[in-house]
CHARMM-style PDB file with segment names, atoms N, HN, CA, C and O in Angstrom:
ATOM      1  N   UNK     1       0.850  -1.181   0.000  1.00  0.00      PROA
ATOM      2  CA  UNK     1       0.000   0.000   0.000  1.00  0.00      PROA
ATOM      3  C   UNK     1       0.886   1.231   0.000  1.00  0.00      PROA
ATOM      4  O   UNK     1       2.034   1.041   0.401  1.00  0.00      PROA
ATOM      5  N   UNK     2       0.571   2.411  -0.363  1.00  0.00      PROA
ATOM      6  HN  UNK     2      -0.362   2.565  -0.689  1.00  0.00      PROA
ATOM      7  CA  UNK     2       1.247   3.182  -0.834  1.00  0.00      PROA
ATOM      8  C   UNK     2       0.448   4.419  -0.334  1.00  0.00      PROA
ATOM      9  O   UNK     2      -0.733   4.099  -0.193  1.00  0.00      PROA
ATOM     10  N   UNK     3       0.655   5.588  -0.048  1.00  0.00      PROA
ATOM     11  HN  UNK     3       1.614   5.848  -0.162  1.00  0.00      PROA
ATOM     12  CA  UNK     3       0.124   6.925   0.475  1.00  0.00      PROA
ATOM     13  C   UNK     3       0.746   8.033  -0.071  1.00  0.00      PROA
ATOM     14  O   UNK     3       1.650   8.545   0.590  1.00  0.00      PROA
ATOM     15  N   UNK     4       0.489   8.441  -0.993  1.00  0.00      PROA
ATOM     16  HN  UNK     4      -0.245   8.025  -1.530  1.00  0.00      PROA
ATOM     17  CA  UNK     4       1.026   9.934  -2.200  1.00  0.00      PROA
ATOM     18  C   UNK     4       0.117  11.103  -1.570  1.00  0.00      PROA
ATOM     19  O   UNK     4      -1.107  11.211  -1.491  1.00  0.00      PROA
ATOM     20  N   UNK     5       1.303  12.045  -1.099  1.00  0.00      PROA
ATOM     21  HN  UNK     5       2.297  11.957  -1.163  1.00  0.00      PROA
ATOM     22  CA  UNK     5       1.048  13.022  -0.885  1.00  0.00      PROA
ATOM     23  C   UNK     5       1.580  14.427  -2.015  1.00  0.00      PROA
ATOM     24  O   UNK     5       2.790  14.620  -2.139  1.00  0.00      PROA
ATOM     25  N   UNK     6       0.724  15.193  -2.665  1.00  0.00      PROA
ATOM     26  HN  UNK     6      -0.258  15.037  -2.565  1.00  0.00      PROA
ATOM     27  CA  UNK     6       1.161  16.343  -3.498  1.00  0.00      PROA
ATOM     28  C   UNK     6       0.042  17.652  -3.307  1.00  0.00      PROA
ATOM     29  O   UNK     6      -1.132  17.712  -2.941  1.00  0.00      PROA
ATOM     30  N   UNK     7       0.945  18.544  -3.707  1.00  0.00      PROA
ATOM     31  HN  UNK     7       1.898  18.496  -4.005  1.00  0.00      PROA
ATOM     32  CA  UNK     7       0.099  20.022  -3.470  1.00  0.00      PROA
ATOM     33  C   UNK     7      -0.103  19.936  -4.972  1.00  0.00      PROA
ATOM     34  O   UNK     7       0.597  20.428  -5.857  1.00  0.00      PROA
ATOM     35  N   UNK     8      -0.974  19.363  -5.052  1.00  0.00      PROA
ATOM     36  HN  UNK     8      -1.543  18.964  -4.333  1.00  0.00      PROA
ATOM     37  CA  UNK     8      -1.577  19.226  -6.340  1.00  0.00      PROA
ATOM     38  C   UNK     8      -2.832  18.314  -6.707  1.00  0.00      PROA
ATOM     39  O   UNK     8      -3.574  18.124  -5.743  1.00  0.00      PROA
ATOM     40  N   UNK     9      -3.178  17.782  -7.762  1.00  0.00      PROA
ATOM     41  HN  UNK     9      -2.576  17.936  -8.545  1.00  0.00      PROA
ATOM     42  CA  UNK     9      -3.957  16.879  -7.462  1.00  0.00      PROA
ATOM     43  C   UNK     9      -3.966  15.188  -7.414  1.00  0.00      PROA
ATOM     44  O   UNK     9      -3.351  14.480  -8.211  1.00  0.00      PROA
ATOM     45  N   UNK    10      -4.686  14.773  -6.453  1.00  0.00      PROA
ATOM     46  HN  UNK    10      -5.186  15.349  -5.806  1.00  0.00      PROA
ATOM     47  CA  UNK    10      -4.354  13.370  -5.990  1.00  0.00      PROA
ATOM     48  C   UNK    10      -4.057  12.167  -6.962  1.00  0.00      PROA
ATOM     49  O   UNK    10      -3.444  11.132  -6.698  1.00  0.00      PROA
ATOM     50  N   UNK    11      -4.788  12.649  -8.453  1.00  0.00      PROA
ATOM     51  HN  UNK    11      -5.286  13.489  -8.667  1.00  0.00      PROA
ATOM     52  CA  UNK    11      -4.574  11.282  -9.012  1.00  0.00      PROA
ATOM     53  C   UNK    11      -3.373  11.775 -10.063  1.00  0.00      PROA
ATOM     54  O   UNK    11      -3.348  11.161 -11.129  1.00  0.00      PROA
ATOM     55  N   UNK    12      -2.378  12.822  -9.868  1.00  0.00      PROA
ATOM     56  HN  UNK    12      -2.399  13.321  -9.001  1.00  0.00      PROA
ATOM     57  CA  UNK    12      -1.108  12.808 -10.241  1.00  0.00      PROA
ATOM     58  C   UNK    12      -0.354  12.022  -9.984  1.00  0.00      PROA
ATOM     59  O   UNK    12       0.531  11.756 -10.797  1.00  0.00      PROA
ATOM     60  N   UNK    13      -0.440  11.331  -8.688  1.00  0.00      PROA
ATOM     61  HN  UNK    13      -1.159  11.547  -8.027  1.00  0.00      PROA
ATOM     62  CA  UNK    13       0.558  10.152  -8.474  1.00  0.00      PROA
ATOM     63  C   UNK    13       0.017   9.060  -7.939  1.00  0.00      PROA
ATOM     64  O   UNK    13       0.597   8.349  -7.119  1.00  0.00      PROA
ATOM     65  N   UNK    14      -1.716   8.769  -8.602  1.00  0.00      PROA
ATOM     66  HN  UNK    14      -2.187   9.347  -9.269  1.00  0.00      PROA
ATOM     67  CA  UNK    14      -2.040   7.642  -8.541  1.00  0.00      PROA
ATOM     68  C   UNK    14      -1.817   6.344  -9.035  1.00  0.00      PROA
ATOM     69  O   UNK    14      -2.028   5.239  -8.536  1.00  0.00      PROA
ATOM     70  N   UNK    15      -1.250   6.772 -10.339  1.00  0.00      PROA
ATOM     71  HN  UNK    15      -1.079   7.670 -10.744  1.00  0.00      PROA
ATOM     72  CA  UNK    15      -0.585   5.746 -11.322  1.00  0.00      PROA
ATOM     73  C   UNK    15       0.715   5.451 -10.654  1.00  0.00      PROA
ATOM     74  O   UNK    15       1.495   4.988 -11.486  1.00  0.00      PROA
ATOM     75  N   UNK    16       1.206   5.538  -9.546  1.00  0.00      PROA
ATOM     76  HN  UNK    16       0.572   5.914  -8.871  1.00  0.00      PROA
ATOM     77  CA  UNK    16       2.293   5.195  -8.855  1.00  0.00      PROA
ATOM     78  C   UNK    16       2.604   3.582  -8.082  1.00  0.00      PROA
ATOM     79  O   UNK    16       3.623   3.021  -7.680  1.00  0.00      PROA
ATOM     80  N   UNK    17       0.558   3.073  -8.150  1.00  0.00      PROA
ATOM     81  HN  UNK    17      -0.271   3.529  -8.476  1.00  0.00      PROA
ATOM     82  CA  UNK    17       0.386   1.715  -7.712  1.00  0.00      PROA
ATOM     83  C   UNK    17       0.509   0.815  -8.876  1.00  0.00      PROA
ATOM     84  O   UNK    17       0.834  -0.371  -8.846  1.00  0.00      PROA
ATOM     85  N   UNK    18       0.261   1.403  -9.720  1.00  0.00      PROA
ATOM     86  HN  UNK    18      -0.004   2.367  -9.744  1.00  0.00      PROA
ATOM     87  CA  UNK    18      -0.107   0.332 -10.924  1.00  0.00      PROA
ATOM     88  C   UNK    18       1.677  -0.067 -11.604  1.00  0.00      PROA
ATOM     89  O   UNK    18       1.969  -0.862 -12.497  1.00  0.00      PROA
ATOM     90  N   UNK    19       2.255   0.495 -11.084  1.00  0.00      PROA
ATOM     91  HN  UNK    19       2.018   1.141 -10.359  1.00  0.00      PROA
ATOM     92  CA  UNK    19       3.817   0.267 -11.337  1.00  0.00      PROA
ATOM     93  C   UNK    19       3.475  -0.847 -11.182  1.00  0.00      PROA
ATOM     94  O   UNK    19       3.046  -1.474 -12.150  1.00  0.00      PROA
ATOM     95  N   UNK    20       3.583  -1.592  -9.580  1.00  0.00      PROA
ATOM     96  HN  UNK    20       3.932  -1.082  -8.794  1.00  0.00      PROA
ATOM     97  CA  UNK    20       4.052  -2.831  -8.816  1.00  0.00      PROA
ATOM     98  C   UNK    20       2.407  -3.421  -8.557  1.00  0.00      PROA
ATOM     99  O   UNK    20       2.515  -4.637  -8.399  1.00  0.00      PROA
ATOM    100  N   UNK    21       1.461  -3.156  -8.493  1.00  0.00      PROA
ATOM    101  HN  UNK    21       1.373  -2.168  -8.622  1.00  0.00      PROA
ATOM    102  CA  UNK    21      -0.042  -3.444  -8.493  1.00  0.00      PROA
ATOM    103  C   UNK    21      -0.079  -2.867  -6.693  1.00  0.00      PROA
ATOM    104  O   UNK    21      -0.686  -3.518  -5.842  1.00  0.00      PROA
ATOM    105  N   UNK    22       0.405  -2.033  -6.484  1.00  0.00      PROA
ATOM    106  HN  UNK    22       0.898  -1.505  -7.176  1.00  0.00      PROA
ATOM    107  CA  UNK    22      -0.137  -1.782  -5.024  1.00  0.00      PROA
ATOM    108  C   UNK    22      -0.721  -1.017  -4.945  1.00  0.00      PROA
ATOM    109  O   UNK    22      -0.592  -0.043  -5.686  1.00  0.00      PROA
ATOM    110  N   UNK    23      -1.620  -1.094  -4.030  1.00  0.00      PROA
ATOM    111  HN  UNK    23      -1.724  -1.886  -3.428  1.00  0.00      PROA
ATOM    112  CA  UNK    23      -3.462  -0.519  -3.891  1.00  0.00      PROA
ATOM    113  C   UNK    23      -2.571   1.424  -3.317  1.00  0.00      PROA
ATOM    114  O   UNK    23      -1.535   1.662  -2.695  1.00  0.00      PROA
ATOM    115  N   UNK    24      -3.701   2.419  -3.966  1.00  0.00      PROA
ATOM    116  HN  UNK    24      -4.543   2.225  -4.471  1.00  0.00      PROA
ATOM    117  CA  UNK    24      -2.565   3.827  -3.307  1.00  0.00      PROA
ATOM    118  C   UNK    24      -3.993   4.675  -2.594  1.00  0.00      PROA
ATOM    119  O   UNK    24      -5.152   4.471  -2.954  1.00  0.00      PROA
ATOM    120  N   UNK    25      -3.615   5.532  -1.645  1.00  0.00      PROA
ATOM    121  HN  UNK    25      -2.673   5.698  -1.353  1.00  0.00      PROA
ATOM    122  CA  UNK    25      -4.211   6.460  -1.170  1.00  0.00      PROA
ATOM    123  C   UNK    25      -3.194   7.333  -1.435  1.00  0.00      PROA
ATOM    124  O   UNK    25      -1.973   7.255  -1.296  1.00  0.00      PROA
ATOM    125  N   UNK    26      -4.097   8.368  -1.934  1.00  0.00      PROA
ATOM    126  HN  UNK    26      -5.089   8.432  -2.046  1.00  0.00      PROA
ATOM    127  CA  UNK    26      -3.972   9.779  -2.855  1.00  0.00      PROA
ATOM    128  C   UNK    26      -4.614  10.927  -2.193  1.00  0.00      PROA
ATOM    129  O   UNK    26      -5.816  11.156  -2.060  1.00  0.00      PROA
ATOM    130  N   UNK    27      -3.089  11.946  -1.610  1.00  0.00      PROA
ATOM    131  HN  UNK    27      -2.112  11.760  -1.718  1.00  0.00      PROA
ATOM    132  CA  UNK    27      -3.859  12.948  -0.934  1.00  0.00      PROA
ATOM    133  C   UNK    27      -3.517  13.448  -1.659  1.00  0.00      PROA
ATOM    134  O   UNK    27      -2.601  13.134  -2.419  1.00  0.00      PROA
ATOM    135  N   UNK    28      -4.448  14.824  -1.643  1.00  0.00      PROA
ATOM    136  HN  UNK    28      -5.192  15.078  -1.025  1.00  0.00      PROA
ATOM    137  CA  UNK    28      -4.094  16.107  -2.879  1.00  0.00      PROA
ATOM    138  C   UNK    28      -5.292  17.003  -2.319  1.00  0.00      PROA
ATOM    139  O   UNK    28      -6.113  16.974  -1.403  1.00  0.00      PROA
ATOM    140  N   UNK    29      -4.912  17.840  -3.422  1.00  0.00      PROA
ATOM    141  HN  UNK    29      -4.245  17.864  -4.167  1.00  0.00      PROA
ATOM    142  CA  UNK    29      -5.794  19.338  -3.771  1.00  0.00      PROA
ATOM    143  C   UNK    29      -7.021  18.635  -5.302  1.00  0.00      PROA
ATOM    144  O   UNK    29      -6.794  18.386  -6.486  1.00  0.00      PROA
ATOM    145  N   UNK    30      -8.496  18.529  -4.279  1.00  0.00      PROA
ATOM    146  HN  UNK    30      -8.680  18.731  -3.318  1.00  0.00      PROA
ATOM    147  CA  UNK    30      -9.463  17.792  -5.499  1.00  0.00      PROA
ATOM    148  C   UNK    30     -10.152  18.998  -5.990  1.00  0.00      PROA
ATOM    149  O   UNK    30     -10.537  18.919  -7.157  1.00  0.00      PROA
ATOM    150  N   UNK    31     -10.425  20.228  -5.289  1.00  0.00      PROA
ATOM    151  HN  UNK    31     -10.113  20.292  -4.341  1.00  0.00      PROA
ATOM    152  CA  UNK    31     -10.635  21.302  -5.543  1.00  0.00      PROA
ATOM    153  C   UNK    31      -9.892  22.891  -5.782  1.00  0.00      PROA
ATOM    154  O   UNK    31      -8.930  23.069  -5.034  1.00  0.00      PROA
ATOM    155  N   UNK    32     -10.111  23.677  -6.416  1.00  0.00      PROA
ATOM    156  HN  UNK    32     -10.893  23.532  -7.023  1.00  0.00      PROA
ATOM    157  CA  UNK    32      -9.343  24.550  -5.972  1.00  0.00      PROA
ATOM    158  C   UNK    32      -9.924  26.124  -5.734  1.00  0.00      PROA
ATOM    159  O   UNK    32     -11.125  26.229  -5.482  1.00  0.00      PROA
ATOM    160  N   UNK    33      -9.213  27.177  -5.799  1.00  0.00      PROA
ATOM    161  HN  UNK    33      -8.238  27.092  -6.005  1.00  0.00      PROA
ATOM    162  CA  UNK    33     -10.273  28.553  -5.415  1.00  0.00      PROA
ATOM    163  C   UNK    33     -10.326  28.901  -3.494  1.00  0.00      PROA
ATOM    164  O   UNK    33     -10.925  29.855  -2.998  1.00  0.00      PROA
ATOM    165  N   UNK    34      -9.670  28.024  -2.845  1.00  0.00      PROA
ATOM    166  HN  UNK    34      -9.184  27.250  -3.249  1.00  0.00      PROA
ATOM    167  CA  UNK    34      -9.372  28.306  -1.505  1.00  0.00      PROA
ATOM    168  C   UNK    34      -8.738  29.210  -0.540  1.00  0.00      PROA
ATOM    169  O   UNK    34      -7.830  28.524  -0.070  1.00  0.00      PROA
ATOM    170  N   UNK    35      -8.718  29.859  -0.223  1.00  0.00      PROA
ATOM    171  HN  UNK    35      -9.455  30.417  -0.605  1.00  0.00      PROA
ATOM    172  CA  UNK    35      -7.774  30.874   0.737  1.00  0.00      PROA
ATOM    173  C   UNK    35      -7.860  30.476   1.879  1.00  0.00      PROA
ATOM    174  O   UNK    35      -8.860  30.027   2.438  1.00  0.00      PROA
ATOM    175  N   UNK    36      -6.238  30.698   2.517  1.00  0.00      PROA
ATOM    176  HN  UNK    36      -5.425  31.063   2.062  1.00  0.00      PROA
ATOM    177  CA  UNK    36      -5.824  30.705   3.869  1.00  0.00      PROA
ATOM    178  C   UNK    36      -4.961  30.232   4.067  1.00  0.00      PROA
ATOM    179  O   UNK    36      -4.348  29.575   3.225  1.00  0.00      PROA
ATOM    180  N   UNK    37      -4.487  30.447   5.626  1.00  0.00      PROA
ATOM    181  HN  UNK    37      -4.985  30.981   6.310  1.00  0.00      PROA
ATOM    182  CA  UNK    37      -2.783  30.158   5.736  1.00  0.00      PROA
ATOM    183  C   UNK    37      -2.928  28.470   5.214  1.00  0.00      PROA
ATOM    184  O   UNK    37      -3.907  27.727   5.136  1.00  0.00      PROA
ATOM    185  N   UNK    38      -1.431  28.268   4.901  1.00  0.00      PROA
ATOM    186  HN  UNK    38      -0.636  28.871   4.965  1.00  0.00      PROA
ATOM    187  CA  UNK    38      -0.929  26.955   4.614  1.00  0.00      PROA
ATOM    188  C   UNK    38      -1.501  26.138   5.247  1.00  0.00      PROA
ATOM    189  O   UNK    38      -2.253  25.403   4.608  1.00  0.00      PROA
ATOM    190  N   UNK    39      -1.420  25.989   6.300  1.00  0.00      PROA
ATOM    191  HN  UNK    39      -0.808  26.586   6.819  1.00  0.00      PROA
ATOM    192  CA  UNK    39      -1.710  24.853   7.716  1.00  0.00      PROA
ATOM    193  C   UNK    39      -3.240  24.700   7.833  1.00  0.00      PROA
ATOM    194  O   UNK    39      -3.784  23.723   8.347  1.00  0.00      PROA
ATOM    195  N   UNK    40      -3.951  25.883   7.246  1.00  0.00      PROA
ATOM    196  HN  UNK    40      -3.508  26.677   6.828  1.00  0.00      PROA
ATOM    197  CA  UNK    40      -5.472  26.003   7.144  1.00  0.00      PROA
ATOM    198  C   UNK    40      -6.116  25.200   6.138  1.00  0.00      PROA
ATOM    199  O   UNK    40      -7.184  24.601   6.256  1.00  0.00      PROA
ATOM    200  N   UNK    41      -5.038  25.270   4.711  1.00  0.00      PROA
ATOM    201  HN  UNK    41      -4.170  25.757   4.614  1.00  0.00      PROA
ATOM    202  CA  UNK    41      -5.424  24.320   3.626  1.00  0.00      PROA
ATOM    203  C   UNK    41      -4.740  22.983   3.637  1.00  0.00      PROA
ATOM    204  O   UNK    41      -4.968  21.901   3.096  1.00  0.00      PROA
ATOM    205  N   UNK    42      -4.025  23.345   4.269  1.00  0.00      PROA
ATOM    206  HN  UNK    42      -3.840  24.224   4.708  1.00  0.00      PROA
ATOM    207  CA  UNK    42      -3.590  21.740   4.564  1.00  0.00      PROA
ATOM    208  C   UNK    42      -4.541  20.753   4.864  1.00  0.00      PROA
ATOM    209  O   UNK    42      -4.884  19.696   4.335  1.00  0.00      PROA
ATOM    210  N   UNK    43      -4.925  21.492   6.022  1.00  0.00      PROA
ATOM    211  HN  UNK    43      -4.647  22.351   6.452  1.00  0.00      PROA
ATOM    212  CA  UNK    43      -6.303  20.504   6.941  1.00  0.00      PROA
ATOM    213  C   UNK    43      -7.325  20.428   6.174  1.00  0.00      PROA
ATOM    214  O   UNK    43      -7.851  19.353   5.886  1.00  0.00      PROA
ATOM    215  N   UNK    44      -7.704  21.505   5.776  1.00  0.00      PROA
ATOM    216  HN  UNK    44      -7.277  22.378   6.010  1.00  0.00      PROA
ATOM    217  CA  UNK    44      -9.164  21.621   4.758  1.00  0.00      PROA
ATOM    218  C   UNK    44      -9.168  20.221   3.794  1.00  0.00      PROA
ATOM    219  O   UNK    44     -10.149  19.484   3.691  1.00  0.00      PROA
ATOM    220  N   UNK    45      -7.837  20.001   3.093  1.00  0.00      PROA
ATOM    221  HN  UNK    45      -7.040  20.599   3.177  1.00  0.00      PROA
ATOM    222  CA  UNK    45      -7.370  19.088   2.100  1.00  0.00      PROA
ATOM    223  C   UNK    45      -7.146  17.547   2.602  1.00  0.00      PROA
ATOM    224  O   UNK    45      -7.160  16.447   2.048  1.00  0.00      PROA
ATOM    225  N   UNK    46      -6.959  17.967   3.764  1.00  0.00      PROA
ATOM    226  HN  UNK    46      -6.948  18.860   4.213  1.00  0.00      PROA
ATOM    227  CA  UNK    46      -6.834  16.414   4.369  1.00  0.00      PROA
ATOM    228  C   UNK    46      -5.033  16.115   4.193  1.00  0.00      PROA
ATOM    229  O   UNK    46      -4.641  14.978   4.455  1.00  0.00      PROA
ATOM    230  N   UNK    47      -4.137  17.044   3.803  1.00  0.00      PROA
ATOM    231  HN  UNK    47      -4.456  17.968   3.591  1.00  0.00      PROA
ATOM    232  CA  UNK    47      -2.768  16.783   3.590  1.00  0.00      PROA
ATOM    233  C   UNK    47      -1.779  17.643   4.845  1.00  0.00      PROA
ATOM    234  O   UNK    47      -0.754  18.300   4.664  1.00  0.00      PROA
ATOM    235  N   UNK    48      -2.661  17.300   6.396  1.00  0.00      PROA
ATOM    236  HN  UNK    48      -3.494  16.766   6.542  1.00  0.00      PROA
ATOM    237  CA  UNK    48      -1.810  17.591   7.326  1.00  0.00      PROA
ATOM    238  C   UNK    48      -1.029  16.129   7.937  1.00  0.00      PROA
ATOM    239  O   UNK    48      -1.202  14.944   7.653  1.00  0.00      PROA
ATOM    240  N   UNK    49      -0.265  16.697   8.729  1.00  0.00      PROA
ATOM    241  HN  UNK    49      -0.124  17.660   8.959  1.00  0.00      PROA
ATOM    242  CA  UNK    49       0.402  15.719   9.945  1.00  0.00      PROA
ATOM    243  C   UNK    49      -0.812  14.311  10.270  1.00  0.00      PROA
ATOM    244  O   UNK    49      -0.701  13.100  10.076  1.00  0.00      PROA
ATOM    245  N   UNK    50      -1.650  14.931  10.690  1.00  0.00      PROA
ATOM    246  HN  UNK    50      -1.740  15.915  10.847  1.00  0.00      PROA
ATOM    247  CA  UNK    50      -2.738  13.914  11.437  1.00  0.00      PROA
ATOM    248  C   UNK    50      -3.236  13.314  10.220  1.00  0.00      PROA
ATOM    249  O   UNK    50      -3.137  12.108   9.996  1.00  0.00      PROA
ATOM    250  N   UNK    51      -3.726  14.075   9.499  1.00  0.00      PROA
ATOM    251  HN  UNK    51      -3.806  15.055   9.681  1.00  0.00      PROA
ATOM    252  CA  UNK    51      -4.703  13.263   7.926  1.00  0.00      PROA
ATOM    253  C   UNK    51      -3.706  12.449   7.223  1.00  0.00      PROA
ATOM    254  O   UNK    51      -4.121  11.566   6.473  1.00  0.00      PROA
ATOM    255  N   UNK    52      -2.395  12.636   7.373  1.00  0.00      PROA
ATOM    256  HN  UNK    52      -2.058  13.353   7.983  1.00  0.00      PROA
ATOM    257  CA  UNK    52      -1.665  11.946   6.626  1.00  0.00      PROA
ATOM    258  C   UNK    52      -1.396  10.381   7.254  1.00  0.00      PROA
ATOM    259  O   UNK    52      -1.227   9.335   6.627  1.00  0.00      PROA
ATOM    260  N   UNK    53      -1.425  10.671   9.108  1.00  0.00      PROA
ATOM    261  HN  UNK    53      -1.562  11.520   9.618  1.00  0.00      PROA
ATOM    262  CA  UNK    53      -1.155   9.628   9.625  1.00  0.00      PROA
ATOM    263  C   UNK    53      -2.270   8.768   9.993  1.00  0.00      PROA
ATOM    264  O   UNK    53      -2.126   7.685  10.561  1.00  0.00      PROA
ATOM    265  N   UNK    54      -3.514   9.337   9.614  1.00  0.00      PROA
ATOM    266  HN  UNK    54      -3.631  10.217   9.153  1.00  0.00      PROA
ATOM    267  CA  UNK    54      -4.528   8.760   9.371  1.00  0.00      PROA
ATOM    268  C   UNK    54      -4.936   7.329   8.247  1.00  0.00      PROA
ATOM    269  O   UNK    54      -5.429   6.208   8.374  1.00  0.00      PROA
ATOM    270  N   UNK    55      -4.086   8.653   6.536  1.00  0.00      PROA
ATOM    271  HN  UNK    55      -3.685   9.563   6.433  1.00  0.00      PROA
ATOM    272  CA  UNK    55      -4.426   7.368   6.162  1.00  0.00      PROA
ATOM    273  C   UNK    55      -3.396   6.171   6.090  1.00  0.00      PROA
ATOM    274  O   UNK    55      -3.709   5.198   5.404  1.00  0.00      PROA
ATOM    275  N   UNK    56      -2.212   6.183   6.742  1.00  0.00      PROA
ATOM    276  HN  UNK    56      -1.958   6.973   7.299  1.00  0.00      PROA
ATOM    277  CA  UNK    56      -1.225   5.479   7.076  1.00  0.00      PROA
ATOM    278  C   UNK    56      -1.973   4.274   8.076  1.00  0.00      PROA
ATOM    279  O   UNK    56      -1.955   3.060   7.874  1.00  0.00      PROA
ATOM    280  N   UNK    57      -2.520   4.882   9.018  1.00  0.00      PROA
ATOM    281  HN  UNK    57      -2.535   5.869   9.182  1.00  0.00      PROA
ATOM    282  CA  UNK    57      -3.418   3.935   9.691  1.00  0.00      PROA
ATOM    283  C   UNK    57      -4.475   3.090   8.609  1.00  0.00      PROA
ATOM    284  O   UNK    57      -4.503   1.859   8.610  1.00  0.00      PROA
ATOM    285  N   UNK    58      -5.014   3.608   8.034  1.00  0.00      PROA
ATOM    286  HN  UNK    58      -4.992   4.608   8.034  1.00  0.00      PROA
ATOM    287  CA  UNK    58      -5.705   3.116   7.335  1.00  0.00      PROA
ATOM    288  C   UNK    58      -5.229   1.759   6.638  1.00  0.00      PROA
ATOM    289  O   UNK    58      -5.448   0.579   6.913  1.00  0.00      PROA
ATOM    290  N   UNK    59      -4.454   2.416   5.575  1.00  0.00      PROA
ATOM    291  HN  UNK    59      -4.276   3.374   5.351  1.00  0.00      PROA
ATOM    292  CA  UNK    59      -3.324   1.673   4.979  1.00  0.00      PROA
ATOM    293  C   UNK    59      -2.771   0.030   6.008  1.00  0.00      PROA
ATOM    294  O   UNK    59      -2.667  -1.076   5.477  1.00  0.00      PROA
ATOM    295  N   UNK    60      -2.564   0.247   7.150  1.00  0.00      PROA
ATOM    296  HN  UNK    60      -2.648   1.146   7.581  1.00  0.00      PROA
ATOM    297  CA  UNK    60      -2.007  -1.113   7.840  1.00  0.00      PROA
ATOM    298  C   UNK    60      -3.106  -1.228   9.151  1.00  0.00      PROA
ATOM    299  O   UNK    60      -3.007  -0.649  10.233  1.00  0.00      PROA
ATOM    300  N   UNK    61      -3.983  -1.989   8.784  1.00  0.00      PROA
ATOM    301  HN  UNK    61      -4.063  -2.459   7.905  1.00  0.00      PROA
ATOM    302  CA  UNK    61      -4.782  -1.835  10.071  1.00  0.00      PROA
ATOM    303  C   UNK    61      -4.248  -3.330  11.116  1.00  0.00      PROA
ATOM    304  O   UNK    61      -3.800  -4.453  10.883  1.00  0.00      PROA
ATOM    305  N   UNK    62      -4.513  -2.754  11.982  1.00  0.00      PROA
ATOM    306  HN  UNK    62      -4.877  -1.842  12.171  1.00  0.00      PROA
ATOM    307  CA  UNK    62      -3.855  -3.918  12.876  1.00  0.00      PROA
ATOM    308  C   UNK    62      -2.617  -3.278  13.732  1.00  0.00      PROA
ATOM    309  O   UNK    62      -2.471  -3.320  14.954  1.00  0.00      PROA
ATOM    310  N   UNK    63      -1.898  -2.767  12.905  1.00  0.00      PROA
ATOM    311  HN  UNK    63      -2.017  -2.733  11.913  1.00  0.00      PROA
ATOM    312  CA  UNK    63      -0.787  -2.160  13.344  1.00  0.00      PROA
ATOM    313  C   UNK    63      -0.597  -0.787  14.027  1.00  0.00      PROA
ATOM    314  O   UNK    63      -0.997   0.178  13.376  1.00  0.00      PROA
ATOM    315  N   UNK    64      -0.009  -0.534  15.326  1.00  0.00      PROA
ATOM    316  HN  UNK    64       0.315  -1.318  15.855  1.00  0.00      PROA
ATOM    317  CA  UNK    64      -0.221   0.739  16.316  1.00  0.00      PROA
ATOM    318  C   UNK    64       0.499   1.616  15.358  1.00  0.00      PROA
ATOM    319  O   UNK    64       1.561   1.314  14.814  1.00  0.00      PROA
ATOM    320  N   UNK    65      -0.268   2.912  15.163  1.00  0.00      PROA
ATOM    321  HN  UNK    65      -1.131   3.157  15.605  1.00  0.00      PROA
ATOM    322  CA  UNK    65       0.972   3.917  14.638  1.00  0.00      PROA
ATOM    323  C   UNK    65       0.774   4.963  15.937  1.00  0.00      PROA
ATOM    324  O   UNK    65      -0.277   5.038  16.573  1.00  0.00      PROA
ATOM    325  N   UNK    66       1.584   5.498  16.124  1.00  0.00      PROA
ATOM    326  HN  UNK    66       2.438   5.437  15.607  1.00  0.00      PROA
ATOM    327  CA  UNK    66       1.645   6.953  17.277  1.00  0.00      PROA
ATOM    328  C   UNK    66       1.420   7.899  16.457  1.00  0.00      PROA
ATOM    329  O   UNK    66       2.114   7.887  15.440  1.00  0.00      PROA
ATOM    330  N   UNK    67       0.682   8.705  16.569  1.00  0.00      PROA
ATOM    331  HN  UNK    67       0.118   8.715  17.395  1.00  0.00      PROA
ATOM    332  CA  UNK    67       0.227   9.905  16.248  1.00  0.00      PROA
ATOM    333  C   UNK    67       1.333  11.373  17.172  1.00  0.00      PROA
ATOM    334  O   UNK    67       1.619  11.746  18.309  1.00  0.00      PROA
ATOM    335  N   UNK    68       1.522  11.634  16.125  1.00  0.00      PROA
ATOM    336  HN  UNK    68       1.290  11.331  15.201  1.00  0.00      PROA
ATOM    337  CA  UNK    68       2.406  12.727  16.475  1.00  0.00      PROA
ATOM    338  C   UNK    68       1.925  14.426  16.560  1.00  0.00      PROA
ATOM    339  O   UNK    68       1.676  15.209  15.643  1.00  0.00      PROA
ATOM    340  N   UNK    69       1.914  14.624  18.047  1.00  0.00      PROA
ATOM    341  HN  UNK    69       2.116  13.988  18.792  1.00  0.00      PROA
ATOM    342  CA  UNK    69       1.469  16.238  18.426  1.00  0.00      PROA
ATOM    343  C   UNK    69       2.279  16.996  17.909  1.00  0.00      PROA
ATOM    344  O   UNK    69       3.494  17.068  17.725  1.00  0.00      PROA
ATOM    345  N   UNK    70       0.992  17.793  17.621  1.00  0.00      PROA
ATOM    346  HN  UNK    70       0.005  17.735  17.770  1.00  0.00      PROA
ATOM    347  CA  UNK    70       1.797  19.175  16.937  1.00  0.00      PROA
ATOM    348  C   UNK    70       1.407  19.958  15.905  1.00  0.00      PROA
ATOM    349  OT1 UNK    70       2.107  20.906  15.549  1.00  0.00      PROA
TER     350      UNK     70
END
């Protein structure tokens, strides 16, 4: 499993599974026309710290990940 993160849009580096056949979660920018600080669209987008380690969780279930403050 695979987790692509870009400030751009998600299925830019969706074709990144079909290399090796591994299944991908694709964060990105699906919309655009947004304002606000970085860290504001980050979250909005789902391409922060937590959303990222989210879908990492996702990605291996079973397995503890620590979530990192901050």
């Amino acid at each position: 499993m695979l987790v692509t993160v870009i400030d751009g849009h998600p299925a830019s580096l969706a074709w990144l599974g079909g290399v090796a056949g591994h299944r991908v979660e694709s964060l990105g920018v699906d919309n655009f026309g947004q304002t606000g600080t970085v860290a504001d669209l980050f979250a909005h987008f789902g391409m922060d710290a937590q959303s990222i380690m989210r879908a990492v969780e996702a990605a291996a279930p079973g397995r503890p990940i620590r979530f990192r403050a901050g």
